[in-house]
C-alpha positions as CSV (number, residue, x, y, z in Angstrom):
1,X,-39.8,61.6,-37.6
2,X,-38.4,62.0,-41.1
3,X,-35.0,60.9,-39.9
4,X,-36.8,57.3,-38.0
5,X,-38.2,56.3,-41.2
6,X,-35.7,57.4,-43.6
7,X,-34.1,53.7,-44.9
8,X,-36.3,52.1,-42.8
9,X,-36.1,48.2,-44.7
10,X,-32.3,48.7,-44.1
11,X,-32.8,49.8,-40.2
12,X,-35.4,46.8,-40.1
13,X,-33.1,44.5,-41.0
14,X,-30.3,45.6,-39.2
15,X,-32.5,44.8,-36.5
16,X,-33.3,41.4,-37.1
17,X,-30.1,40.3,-38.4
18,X,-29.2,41.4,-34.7
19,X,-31.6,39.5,-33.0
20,X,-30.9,36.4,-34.8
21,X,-27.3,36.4,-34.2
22,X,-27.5,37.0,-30.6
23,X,-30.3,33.9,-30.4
24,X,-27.5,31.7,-32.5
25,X,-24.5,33.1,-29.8
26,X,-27.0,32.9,-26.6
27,X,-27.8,29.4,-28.1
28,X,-25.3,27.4,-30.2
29,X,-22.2,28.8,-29.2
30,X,-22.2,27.9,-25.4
31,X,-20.3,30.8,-24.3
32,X,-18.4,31.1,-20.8
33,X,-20.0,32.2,-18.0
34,X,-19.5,32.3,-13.8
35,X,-21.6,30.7,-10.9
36,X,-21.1,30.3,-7.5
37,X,-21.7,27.0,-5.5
38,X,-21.3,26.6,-1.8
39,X,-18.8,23.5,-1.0
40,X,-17.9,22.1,2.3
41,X,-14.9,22.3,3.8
42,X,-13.1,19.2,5.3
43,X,-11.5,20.6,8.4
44,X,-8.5,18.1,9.6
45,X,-5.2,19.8,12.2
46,X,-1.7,19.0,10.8
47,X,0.3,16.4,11.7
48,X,0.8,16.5,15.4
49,X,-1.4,19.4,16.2
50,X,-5.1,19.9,17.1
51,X,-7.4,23.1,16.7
52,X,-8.4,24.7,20.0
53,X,-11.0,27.0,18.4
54,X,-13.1,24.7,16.2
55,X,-16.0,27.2,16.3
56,X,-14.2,29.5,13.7
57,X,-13.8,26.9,11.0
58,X,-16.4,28.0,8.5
59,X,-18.3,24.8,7.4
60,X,-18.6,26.0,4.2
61,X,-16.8,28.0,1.1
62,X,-18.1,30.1,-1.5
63,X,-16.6,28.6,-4.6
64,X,-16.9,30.9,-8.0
65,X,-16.2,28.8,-10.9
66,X,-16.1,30.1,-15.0
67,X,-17.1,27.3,-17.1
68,X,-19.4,27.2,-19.9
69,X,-23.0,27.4,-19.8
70,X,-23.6,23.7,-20.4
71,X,-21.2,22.9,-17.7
72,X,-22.6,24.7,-15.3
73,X,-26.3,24.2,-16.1
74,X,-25.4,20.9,-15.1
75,X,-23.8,21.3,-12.0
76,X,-26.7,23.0,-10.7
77,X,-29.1,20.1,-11.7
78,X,-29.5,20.7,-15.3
79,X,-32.2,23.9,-14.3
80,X,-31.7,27.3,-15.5
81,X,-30.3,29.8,-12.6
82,X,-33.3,31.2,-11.2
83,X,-33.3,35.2,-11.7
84,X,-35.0,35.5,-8.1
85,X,-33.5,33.9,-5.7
86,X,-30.9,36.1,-3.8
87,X,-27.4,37.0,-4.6
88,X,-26.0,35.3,-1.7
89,X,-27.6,31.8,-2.4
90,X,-25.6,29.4,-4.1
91,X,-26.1,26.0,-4.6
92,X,-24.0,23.1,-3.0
93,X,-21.6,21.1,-5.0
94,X,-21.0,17.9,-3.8
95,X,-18.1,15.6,-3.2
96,X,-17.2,14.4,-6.9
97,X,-17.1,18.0,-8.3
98,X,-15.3,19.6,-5.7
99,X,-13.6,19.5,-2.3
100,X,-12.2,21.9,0.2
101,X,-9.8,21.0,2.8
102,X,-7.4,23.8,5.2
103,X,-3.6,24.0,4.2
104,X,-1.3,24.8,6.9
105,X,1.5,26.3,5.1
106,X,3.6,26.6,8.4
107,X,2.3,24.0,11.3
108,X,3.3,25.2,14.7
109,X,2.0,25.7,18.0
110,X,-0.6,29.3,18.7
111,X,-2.3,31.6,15.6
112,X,-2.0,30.2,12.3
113,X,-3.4,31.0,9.2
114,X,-5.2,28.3,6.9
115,X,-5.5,28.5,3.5
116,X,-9.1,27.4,1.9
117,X,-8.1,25.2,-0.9
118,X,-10.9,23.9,-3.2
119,X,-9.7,21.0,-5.6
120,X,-12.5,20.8,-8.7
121,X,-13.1,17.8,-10.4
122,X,-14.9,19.4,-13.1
123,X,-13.6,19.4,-16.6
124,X,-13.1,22.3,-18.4
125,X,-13.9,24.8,-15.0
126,X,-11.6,27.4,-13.6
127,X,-11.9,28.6,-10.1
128,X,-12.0,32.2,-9.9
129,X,-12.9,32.7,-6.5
130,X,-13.1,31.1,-2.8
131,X,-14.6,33.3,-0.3
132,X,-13.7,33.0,2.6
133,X,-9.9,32.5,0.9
134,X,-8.4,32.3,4.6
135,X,-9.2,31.1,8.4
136,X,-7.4,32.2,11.5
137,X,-7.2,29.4,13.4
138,X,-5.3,28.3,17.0
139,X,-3.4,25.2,16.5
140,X,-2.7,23.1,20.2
141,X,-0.1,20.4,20.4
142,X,-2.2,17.0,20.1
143,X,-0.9,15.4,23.2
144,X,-1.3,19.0,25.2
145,X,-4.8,18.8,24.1
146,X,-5.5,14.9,25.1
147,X,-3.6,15.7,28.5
148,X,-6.0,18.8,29.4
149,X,-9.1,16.8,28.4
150,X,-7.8,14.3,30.2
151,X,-7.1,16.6,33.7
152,X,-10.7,17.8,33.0
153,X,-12.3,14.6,33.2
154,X,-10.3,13.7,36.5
155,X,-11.7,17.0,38.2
């Protein structure tokens, strides 16, 4: 006990010279921080070519973005995160802060793989994550598909 108390007034203000610095930090110096927002993802087939297996295409990405706090307080509405809602909930971001379209890298007929890209049009944010990053897709010829719906409808 002798040990606690022994320079306590130095210990004491150790203490509050802590708390007031982290208060200034936590509150004047707008430090960085991460949130995720849910964004939707404009699905349109390359050039020529029309997905067969719409049904996979995720409607919407998980985008993580590091910003600082002020930033981010007001994407989500100018309200304060709220410290019960679940993990996995995220908040939509809407059209003027972000889109997310699929890039083909190589268009051609059967499997491909589309990229998720995510183009922010918030200042000052990084994107740090998109989950999911990539979409399996089959891509069709456009006119194959328009003859075959066309045969369908004859039948």
């Amino acid at each position: 006990m002798t040990r606690l108390l022994n320079n306590w007034t130095l210990k004491l203000t150790s203490l509050v010279l802590a708390v007031a610095l982290w208060g200034h930090v936590r509150g004047e110096v707008n430090p960085l921080e991460t949130a995720s927002f849910t964004v939707k993802i404009q699905t349109q087939a390359p050039d020529g070519f029309s997905i067969a297996d719409t049904e996979k295409v995720p409607k919407t990405t998980r985008v993580t973005l590091r910003a600082t706090r002020n930033v981010l307080r007001e994407l989500k509405g100018g309200l304060p995160a709220n410290p019960l809602a679940p993990p996995d909930e995220a908040p939509p971001l809407g059209a003027p802060y972000a889109r997310a379209h699929l890039d083909f890298p190589v268009a051609k007929a059967g499997t491909a793989t589309a990229t998720v890209r995510v183009d922010s049009g918030v200042e000052d944010a990084e994107i740090i994550g998109i989950k999911p990053a990539d979409v399996v897709l089959t891509l069709v010829p456009a006119e194959e598909r328009r003859s075959r719906g066309a045969e369908e409808k004859d039948e």
